[in-house]
C-alpha positions as CSV (number, residue, x, y, z in Angstrom):
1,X,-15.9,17.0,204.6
2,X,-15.6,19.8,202.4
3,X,-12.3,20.2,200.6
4,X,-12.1,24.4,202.9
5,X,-11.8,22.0,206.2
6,X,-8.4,20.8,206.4
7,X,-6.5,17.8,208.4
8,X,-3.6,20.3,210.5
9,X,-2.3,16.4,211.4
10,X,-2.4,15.1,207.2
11,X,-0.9,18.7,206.4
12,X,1.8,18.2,208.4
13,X,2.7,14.6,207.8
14,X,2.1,16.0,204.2
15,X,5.1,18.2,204.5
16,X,7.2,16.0,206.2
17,X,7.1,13.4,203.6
18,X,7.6,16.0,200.9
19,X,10.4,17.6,202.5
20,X,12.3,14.2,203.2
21,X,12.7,10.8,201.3
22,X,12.7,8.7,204.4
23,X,10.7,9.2,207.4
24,X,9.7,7.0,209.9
25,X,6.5,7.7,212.2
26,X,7.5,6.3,215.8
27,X,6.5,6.1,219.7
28,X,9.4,8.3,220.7
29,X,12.7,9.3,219.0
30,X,15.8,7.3,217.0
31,X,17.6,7.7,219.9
32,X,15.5,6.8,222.4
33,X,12.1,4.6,220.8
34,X,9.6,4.1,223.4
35,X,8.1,0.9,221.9
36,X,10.0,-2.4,220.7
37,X,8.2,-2.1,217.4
38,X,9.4,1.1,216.7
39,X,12.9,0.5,218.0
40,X,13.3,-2.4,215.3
41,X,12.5,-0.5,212.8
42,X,15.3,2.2,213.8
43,X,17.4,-0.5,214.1
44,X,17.2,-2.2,210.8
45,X,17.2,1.2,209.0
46,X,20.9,2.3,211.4
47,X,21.8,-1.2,210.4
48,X,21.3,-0.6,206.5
49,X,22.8,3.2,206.9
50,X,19.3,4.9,205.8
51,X,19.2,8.2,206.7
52,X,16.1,9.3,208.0
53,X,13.7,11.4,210.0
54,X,12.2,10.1,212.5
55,X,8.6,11.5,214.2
56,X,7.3,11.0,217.3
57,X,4.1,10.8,217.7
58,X,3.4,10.8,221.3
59,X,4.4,14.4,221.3
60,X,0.1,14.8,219.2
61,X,-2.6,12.9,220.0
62,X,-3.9,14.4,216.4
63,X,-0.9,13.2,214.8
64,X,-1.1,9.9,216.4
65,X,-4.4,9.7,215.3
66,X,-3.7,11.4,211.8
67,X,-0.9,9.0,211.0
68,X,-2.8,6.0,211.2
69,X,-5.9,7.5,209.3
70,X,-3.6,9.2,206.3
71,X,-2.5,5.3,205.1
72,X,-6.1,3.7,207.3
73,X,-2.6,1.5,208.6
74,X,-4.3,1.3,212.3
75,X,-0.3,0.7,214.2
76,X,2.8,2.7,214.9
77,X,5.5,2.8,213.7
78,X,5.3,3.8,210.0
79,X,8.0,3.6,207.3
80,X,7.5,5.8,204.4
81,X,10.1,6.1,201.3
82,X,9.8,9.2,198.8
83,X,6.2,9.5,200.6
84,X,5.1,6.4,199.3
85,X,4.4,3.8,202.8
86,X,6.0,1.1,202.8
87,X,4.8,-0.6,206.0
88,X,5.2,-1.5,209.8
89,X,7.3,-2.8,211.6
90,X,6.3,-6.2,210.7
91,X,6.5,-5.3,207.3
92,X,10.0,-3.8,207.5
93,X,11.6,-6.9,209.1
94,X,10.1,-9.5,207.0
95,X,11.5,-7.3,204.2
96,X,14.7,-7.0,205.6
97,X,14.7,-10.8,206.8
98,X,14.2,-11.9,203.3
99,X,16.4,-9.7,201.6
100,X,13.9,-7.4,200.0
101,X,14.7,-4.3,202.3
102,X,18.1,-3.5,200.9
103,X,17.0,-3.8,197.1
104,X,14.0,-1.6,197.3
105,X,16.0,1.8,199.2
106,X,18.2,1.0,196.9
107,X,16.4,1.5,193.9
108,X,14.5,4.3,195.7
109,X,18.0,6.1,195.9
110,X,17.9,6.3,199.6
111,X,20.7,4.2,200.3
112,X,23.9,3.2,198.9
113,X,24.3,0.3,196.7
């Protein structure tokens, strides 16, 4: 692929992380998740007070598709931090189970110490 073709999908997800420092690529909305993986994820970030975007991805089938080839992370939901990912939803609640979760926004300056 020559560097002319562009992703729309990785250009957009591109922008998003740039334009926030937390942002969390979901089946459905914070308010209303439409998957149990993504809904504990929003749940353990309104339970930490993280203030974040959240993206739904059902609304694209390319940026379902684009999300999941932009970190080759092959499941929904996606937590990234400052653009950097930081996991799943398996990921985010062993981190939050074993303490980890808390310490590392912190340091990232995404959440209150």
């Amino acid at each position: 692929m020559s560097e002319a073709m562009t992703d729309p999908a990785h250009d957009f997800i591109a922008k998003t992380l740039k334009d926030h420092q937390v942002v969390l690529f979901m089946k459905g909305v914070p308010e209303q998740p439409r998957c149990g993986f993504s809904g504990l994820v929003v749940q353990i970030l309104d339970h930490l007070g993280v203030d974040f975007v959240g993206v739904d991805v059902l609304q694209d089938d390319s940026l379902r598709d684009g999300v999941k080839t932009y970190t080759d992370w092959p499941t929904i939901p996606q937590l990234y931090v400052k653009g950097e990912f930081v996991g799943g939803a398996d990921i985010v609640r062993e981190m939050f189970q074993n303490g980890e979760l808390k310490p590392f926004l912190s340091q990232q300056g995404v959440l209150a110490a």
